[in-house]
Structure formats: structure tokens, C-alpha cells
C-alpha positions in Angstrom: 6.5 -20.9 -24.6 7.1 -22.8 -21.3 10.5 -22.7 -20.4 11.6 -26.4 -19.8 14.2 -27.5 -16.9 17.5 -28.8 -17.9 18.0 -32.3 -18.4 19.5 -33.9 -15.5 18.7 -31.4 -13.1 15.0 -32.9 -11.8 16.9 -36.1 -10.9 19.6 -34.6 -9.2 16.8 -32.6 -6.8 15.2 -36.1 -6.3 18.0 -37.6 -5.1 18.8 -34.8 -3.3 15.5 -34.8 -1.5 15.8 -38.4 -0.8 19.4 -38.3 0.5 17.8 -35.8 3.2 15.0 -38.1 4.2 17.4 -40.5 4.7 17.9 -40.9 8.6 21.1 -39.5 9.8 24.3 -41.6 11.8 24.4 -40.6 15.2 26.6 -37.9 15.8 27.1 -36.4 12.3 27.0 -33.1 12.0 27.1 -32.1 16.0 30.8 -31.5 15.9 31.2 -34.5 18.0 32.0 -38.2 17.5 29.5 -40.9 18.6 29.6 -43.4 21.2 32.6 -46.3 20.1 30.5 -48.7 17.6 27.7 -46.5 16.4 27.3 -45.7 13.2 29.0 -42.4 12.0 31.7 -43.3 15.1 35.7 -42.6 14.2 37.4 -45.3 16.5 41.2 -44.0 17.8 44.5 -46.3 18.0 45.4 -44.0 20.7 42.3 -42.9 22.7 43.9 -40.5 23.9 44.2 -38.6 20.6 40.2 -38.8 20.8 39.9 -35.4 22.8 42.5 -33.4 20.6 46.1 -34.4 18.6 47.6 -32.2 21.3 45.8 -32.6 24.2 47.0 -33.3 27.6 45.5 -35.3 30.8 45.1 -33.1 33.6 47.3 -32.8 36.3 50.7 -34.2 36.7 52.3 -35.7 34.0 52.4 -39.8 34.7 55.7 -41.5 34.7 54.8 -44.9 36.6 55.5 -48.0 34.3 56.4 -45.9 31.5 59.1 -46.9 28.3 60.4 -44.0 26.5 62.2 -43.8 23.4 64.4 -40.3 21.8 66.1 -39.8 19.0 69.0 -37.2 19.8 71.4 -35.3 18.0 73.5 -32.5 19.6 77.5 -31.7 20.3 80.3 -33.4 22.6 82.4 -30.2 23.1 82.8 -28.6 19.5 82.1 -32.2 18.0 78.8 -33.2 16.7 77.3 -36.2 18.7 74.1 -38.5 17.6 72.5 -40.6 20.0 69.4 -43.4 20.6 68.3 -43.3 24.2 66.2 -46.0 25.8 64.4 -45.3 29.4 62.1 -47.0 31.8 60.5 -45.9 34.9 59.8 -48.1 37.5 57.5 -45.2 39.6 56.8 -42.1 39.1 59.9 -39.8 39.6 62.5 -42.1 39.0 64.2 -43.4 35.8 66.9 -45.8 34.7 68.2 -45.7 30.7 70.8 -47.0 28.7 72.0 -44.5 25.8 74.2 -45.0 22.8 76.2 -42.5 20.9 78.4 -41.7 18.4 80.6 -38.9 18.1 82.0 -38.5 14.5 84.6 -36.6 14.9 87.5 -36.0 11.6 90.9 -37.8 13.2 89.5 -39.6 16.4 85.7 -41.0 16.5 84.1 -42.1 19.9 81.3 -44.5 20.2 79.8 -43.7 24.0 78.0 -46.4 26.3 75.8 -44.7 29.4 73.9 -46.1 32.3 72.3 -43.4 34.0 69.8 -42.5 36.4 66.9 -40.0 36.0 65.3 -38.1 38.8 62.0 -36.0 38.5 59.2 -34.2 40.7 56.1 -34.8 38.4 54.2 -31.4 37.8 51.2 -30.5 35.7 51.7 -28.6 32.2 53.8 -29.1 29.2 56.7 -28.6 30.6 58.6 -30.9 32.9 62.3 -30.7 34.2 64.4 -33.6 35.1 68.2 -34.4 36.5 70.4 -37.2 35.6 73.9 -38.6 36.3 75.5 -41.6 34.9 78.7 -43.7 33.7 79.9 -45.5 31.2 82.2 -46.1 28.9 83.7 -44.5 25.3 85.4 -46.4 22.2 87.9 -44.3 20.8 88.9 -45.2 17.1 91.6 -42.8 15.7 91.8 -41.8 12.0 94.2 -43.7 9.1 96.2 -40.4 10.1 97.0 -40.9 13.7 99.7 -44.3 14.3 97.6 -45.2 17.8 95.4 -48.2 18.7 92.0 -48.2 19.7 91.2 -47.3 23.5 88.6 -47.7 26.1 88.2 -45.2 28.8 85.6 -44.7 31.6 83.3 -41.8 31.5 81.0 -40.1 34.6 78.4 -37.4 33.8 76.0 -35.3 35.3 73.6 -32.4 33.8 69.5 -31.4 33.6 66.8 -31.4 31.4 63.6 -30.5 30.2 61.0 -31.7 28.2 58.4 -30.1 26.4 55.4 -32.1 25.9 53.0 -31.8 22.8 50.6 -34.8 24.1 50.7 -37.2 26.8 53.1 -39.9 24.8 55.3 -37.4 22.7 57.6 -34.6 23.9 60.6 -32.3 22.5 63.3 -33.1 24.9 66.7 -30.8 26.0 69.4 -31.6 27.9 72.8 -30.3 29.1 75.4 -32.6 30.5 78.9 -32.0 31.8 80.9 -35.2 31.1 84.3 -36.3 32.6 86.9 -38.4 30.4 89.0 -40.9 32.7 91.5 -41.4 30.1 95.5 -42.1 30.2 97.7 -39.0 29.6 99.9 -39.6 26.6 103.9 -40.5 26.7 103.1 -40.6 30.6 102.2 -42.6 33.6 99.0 -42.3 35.5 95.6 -40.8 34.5 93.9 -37.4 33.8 90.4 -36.3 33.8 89.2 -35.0 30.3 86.1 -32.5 30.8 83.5 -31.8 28.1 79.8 -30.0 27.3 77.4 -31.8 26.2 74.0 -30.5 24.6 71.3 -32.4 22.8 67.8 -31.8 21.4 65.0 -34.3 20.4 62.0 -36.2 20.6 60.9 -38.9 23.1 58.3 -40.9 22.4 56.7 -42.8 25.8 54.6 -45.9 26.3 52.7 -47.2 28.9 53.6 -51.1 29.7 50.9 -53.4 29.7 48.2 -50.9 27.9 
């Protein structure tokens, strides 16, 4: 008795056969994407992304006409401190940006304003270092248990960092300030100086104006 093939199975292998006559999209199966607007072609928001998620652009990292964004959180002396920091770059190694912060703290909160400046020497790599120095000014509110009024005070700061980049428009980003509280002393006349440590970690995510 002949044996009989299962039903179903010769018009699977027929479509089978006919899928692989089928000519193929350029590009498939090489390990490589096609040519923008071929068929079989993935097409990238971010070109850059199109050699590698974490790829970088040879040689020095580029800072010229650039808008950064970074989310921060890190601590004010032994306070925690979260901040939004916006930067542009008018060339390559210098930076202006404006940050905003807020340091929570259990009987006195401050709410910080900062102009500051940022300095760098591009180099190649994931990892670039920077300095930075600004001023600004800090919003003290003091808790339902304190009987004092709000103040304003000036503020000065100086400090480093570095950032660690993963591709060309994201990057971890540390930095260590000291900062200098130009505050009133209490039940007395004149002013004092209020020092503090600053440290922060986060992201920053940069784009390139007019692109």
C-alpha cells in the first residue's frame, strides 16, 4: 500500500517553493540595510543611529551650534537637590546655560536660579571633561516651624565635569561644584559667606540647531 502525504503538507511545499522564486528586496539577508527608498530599506529619524544605537562619529566630539538638555538629581551639602539644566553653545568649546533647582530640604527649602558658563577642549572618545562657574540666585522658604520670612540671597559657584557619552546626542553627565551662599548673618549686621558641595548625576540629551 502506497503511503499517502499528509493533507496540507503538498501545498505548504508549493508555496514554499514559490515564496523562494520570488525575487528578493535588495539588501535582505546581507546583514545590511539598502540604499534609503529601496525596497527592503529601514529609514532612521536619527541617521545617525543607522551605523549602530551606540555609535560615535569619529574624532572630536562636536559642540558648535549645539542645545543640550539634562535632567539632574544629586545633593546641596547633606540635602538632596533636583535640577533641569538648559545649555547652548555658540562654538565649539564654549557654553552658556541657565539651570533650575530645587533643594527640598525638612525646615528650610531653596529654589536655586544659575547663569553659568561652560568651558571645554573638545577631544575624541566617550569621554569628555568640562569646567564651569556661575551666579545666581536662591529662594529660601522656611518651614510652618521656623517664625522667618522668605529671603533672597546671591549665590557664586565654580566646579568640573564630565560626561560620558553613549552616542553622539546622549550622554551620562557628572559634575561637582563648590557653591558660596552670600546670605545675611542672623540677629546681626553685615553679610557672611555660606559654603556648600554640590554633586549631581544625569543625562543630557543634545541637538544640533538647524538639522
Amino acid at each position: 500500500m502506497r503511503a499517502r502525504a499528509p493533507r496540507g503538507v503538498l501545498p505548504a511545499a508549493l508555496l514554499l517553493l514559490a515564496g523562494l522564486a520570488l525575487p528578493r528586496p535588495s539588501g535582505a539577508g546581507t546583514g545590511t540595510d539598502a540604499s534609503p527608498g529601496e525596497p527592503g530599506s529601514l529609514e532612521y529619524i536619527t541617521p545617525g543611529m543607522s551605523g549602530g544605537v551606540f555609535r560615535l562619529d569619529p574624532g572630536p566630539r562636536q559642540f558648535r551650534h549645539r542645545l543640550s538638555f539634562s535632567p539632574t538629581v544629586g545633593w546641596l551639602g547633606g540635602q538632596q537637590l533636583f535640577g533641569v539644566r538648559v545649555a547652548y553653545n555658540p562654538n565649539s568649546w564654549l557654553g552658556y546655560e541657565a539651570s533650575l533647582a530645587h533643594n527640598p530640604g525638612s525646615s528650610v527649602q531653596g529654589l536655586f536660579h544659575t547663569l553659568s558658563a561652560i568651558v571645554r577642549y573638545p577631544v575624541p572618545g566617550r569621554f569628555q571633561p568640562y569646567g564651569t562657574a556661575g551666579f545666581g540666585l536662591i529662594l529660601v522658604f522656611p518651614g510652618e516651624a521656623l517664625n522667618a520670612d522668605s529671603a533672597t540671597e546671591l549665590t557664586v559657584s565654580a566646579g568640573g565635569g564630565l560626561e560620558f557619552y553613549l552616542r553622539d546626542d546622549v550622554a551620562i553627565r557628572t559634575e561637582l561644584r563648590a557653591v558660596t551662599i552670600l546670605g545675611n548673618q542672623p540677629s546681626q549686621v553685615g553679610s557672611a559667606a555660606y559654603s556648600y558641595r554640590e554633586a549631581t548625576v544625569g543625562f543630557a540629551f543634545y541637538r544640533t540647531l538647524g538639522q
